[in-house]
C-alpha positions in Angstrom: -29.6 -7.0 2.1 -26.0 -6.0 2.1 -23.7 -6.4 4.6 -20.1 -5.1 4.9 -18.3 -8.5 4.0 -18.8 -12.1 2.9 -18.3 -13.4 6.1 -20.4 -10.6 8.1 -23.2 -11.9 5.2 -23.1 -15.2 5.8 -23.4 -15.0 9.3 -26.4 -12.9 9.2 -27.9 -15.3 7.0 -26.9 -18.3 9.0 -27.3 -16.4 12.7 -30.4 -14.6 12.6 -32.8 -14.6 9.7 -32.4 -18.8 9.4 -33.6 -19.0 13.1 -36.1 -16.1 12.3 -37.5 -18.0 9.2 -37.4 -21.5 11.4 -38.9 -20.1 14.4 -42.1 -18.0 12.4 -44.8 -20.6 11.6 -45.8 -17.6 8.5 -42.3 -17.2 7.0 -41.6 -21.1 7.5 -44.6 -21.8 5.0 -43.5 -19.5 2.5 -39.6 -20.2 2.2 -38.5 -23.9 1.3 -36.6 -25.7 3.8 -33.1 -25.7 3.4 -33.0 -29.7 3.3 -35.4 -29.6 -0.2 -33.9 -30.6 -3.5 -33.4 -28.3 -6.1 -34.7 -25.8 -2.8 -34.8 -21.9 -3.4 -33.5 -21.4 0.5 -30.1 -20.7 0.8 -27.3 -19.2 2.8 -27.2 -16.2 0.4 -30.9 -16.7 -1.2 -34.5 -17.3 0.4 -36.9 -17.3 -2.2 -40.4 -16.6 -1.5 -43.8 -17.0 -3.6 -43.3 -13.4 -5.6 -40.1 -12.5 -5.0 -36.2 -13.7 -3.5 -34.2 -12.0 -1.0 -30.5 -12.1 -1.5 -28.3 -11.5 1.4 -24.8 -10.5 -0.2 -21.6 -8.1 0.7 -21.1 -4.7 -0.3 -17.7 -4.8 -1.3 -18.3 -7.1 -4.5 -19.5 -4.5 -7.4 -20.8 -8.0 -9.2 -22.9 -8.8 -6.3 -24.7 -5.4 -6.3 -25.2 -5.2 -10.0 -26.8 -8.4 -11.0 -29.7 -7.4 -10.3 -33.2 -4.8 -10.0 -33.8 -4.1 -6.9 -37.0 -3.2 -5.0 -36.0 -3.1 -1.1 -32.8 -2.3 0.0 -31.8 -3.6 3.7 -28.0 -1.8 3.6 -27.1 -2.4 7.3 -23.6 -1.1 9.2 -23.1 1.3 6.0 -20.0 3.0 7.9 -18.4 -0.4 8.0 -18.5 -0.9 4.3 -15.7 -0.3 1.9 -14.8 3.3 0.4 -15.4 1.2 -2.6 -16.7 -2.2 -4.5 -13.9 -2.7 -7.2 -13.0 0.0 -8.5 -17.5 1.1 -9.2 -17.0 3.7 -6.4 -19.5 4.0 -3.5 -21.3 0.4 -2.5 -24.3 2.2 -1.7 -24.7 4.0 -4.4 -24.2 1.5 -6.8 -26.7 -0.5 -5.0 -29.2 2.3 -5.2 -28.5 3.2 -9.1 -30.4 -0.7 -9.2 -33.7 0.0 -7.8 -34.6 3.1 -10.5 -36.7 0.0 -12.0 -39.4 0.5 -9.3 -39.0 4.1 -9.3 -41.8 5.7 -6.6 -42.1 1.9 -5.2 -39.0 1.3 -3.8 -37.9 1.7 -0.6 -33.9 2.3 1.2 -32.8 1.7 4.5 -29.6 2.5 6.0 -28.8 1.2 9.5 -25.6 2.1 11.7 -24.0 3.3 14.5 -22.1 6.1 13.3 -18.4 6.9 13.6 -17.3 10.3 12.3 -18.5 13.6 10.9 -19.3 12.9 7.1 -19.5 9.4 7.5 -21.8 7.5 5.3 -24.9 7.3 7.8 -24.1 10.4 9.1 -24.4 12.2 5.7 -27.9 10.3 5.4 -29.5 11.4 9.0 -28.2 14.7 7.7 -30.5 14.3 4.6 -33.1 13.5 6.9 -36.0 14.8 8.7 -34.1 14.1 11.5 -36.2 12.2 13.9 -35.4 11.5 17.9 -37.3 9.7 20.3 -39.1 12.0 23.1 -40.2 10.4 26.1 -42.3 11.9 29.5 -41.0 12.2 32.7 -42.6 10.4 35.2 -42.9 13.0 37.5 -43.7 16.0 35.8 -44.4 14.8 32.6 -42.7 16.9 30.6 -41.5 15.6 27.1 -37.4 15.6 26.1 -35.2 13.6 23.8 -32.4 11.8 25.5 -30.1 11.8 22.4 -26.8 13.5 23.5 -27.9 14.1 27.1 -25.0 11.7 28.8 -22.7 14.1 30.2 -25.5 16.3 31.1 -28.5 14.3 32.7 -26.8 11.5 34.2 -25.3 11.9 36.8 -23.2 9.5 40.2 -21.9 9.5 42.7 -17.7 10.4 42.1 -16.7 10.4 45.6 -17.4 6.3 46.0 -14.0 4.1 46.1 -14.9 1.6 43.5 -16.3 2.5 39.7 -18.9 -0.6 40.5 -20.2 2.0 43.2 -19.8 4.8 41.3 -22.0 3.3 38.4 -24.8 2.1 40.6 -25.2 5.2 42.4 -26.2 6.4 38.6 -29.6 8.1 37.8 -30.8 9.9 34.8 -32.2 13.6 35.8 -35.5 15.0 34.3 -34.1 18.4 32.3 -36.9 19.9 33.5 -37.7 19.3 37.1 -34.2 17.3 38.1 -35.9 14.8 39.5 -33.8 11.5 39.1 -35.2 8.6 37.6 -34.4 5.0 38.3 -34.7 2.1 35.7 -38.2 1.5 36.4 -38.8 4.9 35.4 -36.6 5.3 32.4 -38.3 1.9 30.8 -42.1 3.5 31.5 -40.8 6.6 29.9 -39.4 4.8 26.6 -43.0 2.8 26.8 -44.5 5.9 26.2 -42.3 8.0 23.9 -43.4 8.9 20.2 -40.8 10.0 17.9 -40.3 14.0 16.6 -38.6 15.3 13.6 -36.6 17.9 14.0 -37.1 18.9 10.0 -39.8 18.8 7.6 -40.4 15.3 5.7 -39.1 15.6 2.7 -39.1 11.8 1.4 -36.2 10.2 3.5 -37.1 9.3 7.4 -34.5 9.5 9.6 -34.2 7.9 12.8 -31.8 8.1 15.9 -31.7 6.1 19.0 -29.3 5.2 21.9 -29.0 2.8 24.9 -30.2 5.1 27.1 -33.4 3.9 25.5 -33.0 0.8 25.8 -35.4 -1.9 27.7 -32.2 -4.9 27.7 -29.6 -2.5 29.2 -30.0 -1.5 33.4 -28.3 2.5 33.7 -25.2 1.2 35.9 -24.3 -1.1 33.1 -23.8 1.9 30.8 -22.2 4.1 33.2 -19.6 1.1 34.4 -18.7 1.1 30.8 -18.1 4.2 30.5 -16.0 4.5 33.7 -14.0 1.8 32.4 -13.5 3.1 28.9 -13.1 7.0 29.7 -8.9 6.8 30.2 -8.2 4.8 26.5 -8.8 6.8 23.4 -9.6 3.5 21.1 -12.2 2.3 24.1 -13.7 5.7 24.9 -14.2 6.2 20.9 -16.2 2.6 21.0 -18.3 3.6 23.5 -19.2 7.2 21.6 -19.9 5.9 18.6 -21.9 2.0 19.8 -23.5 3.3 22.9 -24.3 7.1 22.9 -24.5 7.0 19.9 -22.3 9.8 18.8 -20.2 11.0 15.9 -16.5 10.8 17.6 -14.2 14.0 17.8 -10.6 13.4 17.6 -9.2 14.5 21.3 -6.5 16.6 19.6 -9.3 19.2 18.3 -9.5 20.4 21.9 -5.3 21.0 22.5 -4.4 24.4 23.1 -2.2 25.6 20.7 -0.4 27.7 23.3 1.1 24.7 25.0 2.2 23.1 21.5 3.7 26.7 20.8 5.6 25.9 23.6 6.9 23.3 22.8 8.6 23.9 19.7 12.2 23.0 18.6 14.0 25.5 16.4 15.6 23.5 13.3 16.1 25.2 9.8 14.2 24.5 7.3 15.2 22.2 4.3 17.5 20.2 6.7 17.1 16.8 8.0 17.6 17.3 11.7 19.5 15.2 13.8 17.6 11.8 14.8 15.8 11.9 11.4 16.2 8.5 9.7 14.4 8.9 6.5 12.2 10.8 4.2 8.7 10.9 3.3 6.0 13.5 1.0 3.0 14.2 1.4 1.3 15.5 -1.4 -2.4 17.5 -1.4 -3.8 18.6 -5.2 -5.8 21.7 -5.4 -7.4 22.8 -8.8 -9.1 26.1 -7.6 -7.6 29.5 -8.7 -5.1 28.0 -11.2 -4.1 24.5 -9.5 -0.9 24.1 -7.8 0.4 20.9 -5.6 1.3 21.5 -2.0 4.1 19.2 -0.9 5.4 18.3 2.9 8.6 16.5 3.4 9.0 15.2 6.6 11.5 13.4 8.1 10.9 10.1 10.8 13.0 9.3 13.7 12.6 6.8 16.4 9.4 6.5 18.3 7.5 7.7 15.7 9.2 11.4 16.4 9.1 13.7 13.3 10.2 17.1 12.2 8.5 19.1 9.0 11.7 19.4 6.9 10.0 21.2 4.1 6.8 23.1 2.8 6.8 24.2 -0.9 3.8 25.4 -2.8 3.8 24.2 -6.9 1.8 26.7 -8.7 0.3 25.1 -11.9 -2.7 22.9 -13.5 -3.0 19.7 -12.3 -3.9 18.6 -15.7 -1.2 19.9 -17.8 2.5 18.3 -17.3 4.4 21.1 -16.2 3.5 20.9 -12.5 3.8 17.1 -12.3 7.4 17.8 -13.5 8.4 19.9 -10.5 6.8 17.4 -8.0 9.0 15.1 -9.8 12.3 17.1 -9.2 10.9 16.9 -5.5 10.6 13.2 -5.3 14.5 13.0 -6.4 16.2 16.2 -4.5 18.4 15.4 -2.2 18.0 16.8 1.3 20.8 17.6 3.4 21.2 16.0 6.9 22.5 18.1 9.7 25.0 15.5 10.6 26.3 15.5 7.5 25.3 13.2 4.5 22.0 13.2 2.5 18.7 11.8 2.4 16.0 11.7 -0.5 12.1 11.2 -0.3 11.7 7.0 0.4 7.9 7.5 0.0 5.6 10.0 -1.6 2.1 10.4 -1.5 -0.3 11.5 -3.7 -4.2 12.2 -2.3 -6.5 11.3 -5.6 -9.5 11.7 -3.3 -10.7 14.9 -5.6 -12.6 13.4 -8.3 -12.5 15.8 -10.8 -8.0 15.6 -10.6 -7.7 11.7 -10.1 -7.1 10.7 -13.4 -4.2 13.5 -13.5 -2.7 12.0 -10.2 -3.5 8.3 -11.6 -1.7 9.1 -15.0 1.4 10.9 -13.3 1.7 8.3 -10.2 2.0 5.2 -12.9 4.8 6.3 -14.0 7.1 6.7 -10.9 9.1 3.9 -9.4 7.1 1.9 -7.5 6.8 1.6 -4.3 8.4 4.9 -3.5 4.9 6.7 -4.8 1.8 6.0 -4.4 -1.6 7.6 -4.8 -4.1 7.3 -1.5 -7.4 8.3 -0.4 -8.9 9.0 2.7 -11.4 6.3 4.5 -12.8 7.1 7.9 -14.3 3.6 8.0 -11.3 1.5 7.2 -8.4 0.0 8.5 -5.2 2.6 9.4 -3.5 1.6 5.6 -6.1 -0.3 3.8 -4.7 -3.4 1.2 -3.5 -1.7 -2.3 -6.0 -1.3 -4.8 -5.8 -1.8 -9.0 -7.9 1.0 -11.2 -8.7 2.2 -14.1 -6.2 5.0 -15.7 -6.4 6.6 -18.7 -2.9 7.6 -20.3 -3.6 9.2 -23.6 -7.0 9.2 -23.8 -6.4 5.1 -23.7 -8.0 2.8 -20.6 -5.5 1.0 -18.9 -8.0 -1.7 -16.5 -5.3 -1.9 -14.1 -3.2 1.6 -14.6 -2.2 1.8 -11.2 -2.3 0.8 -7.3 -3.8 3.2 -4.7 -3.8 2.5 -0.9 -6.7 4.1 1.5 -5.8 5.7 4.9 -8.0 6.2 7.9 -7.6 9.9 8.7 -9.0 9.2 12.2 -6.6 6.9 13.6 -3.4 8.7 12.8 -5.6 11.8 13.8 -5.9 9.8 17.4 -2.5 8.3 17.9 -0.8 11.5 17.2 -3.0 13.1 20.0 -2.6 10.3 22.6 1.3 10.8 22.0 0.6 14.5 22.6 -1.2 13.9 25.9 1.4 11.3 27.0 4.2 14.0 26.1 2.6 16.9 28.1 1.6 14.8 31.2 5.8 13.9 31.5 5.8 10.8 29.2 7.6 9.8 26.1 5.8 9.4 22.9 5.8 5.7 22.0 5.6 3.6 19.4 -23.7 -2.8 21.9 -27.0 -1.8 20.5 -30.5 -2.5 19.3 -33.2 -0.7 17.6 -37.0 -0.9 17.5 -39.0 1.4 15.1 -41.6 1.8 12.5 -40.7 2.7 9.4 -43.7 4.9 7.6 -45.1 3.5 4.4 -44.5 6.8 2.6 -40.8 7.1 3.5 -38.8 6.0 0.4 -35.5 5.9 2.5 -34.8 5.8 6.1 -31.6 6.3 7.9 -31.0 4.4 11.7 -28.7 5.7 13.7 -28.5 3.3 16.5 
């Protein structure tokens, strides 16, 4: 079982499967207490007659390497780390380890999800794509409740207090509109069966909210929800943990007439005035000959910025010559409109392509450091992940630790930018829960939970 850190490990070990292993008279005869000398039970191993289960991190290649695996329990796999060491994807890696069983093994992923293309959201995708239908009490007719939130349940708006609002909630039938009170959404779940939505094809996929579940009344989910609507960050927690729902960034919805607007005249290749400093940001593209395209962008106060330049560097990314007129970039001097100059404090390099990293790897070692830097985009990670040693090759000669890269979370910079947006057109300034119960079938060699 892997979880996403050491710390999330050993508490799963500790927190829940101890007690479950204490508290199951079968399990308790098979797994040595923990008191035993020389005792096969600890907090990252319970051994059992015929086999051990080892609860471990994902972020340690070491840890998922050691050993053949059989079962695989990978559980919040949108939490985990874009990758263990520098071995690439922890789930993967983890998976390249059970080709000793072959036919006999068995995967599954658990998570809520976060974004489009996430980890878990990729493996539902892969899926036969199961949801949970249940039967209306009253007319009886059979519907999943999976993205039916905004549609099905419905309150009362008009009440003064959200705590009124909530418990004036009910969940409508699609089909007859009849509303149904806890009572009835509990009998419905009790007699549900689950549907795929796509032909079984060896991986089982699974998908489940709270709506469904038997622990959580309806006005405690709507009260959430009335209380989170107004903060991106709190609104995006309740998406993803209790509808269950990939989150889309609020800024995909702006019109682009009112940003149109908006816009400041400035000419291009100046620094305009309130921009402090310099930064590049640079995307590689090998398709239809290669070229690098560059922004330079300067920063002001309050996280205001201005697009001081666009250029376009036609060429291979694995030959020289292009790296040399990113190069001339990263020391040009760019005229400010106050007078004075400014040149490029930071550049960034995306090496997320895999077939052009090791070109971006060899070229970013040798600029100054810490004005460039290669990056990669992590939906599932903090906004500037911690830097990160790898493996370059310079020559056709492996350098272990060639160079640093950094990881960026997309989505967050995606969702402050937007929130400054909204706070800018509404007359402001810019400034700086869930369970699952299923079965899996014994013919499904993987099975993805979203939940």
């Amino acid at each position: 079982m892997t979880q996403p850190r050491d710390k999330d490990a050993k508490d799963f070990s500790k927190e829940r499967l101890a007690p479950m292993i204490r508290d199951t008279p079968r399990l308790k005869a098979k797994v040595a207490t923990s008191k035993s000398r020389d005792s096969g039970n600890t907090i990252e191993e319970k051994r059992f007659p015929g086999g051990i289960l080892a609860v471990t991190s994902a972020g340690s290649p070491g840890n998922l390497a050691r050993r053949a695996i059989r079962f695989l329990f990978a559980d919040e796999v949108d939490k985990y780390a874009a990758s263990a060491g520098a071995e690439g994807n922890p789930v993967s890696l983890a998976r390249k380890r059970m080709a000793t069983f072959r036919h006999r093994a068995k995967e599954i992923d658990t998570c809520s999800p976060t974004v489009d293309g996430s980890e878990i959201d990729r493996g539902y995708e892969a899926s036969d794509q199961r949801e949970y239908w249940v039967p209306c009490p009253k007319c009886g007719c059979f519907q999943s409740m999976i993205k039916k939130f905004r549609q099905q349940v419905r309150w009362d708006s008009s009440l003064s207090s959200r705590e009124e609002q909530a418990d004036s909630a009910r969940y409508h039938c699609e089909s007859c509109d009849v509303p149904w009170n806890d009572a009835d959404r509990w009998n419905a779940v009790e007699h549900g069966e689950w549907r795929a939505n796509r032909p079984f094809t060896g991986v089982a996929g699974f998908w489940i909210s709270e709506l469904y579940s038997p622990w959580k009344q309806l006005k405690d989910i709507v009260l959430d929800y009335l209380t989170k609507k107004d903060n991106v960050e709190d609104l995006k927690t309740f998406i993803n943990t209790s509808l269950v729902e990939n989150w889309t960034e609020p800024g995909e919805t702006l019109e682009w007439e009112r940003l149109l607007q908006q816009r400041e005249p400035y000419p291009v290749g100046i620094v305009p005035p309130g921009g402090l400093f310099l930064t590049a940001g640079v995307d590689v593209q090998r398709e239809n000959g290669g070229r690098l395209e560059v922004e330079v962008v300067a920063w002001g106060r309050n996280r205001e910025s201005w697009s001081v330049d666009y250029r376009i560097l036609l060429g291979d990314p694995s030959k020289p010559e292009v790296w040399a007129k990113l190069e001339a970039i990263r020391t040009e001097q760019f005229p400010c409109a106050g007078g004075g100059h400014l040149t490029i404090e930071r550049m960034f390099v995306d090496s997320g392509d895999g077939s052009i990293t090791p070109s971006v790897y060899e070229w970013v070692r040798t600029q100054p450091r810490p004005q460039v830097w290669a990056i990669k985009g992590d939906s599932r990670g903090d906004p500037v992940g911690r830097p990160h040693s790898v493996e370059a090759t310079v020559g056709g000669r492996k350098l272990t630790f060639g160079v640093l890269f950094k990881t960026l979370n997309p989505s967050f910079f995606k969702a402050q930018l937007f929130a400054d947006r909204e706070k800018t057109a509404h007359g402001g300034r810019a400034r700086a829960g869930h369970s699952v119960s299923t079965r899996i079938l014994p013919h499904a060699r993987r099975c993805r939970v979203r939940r």
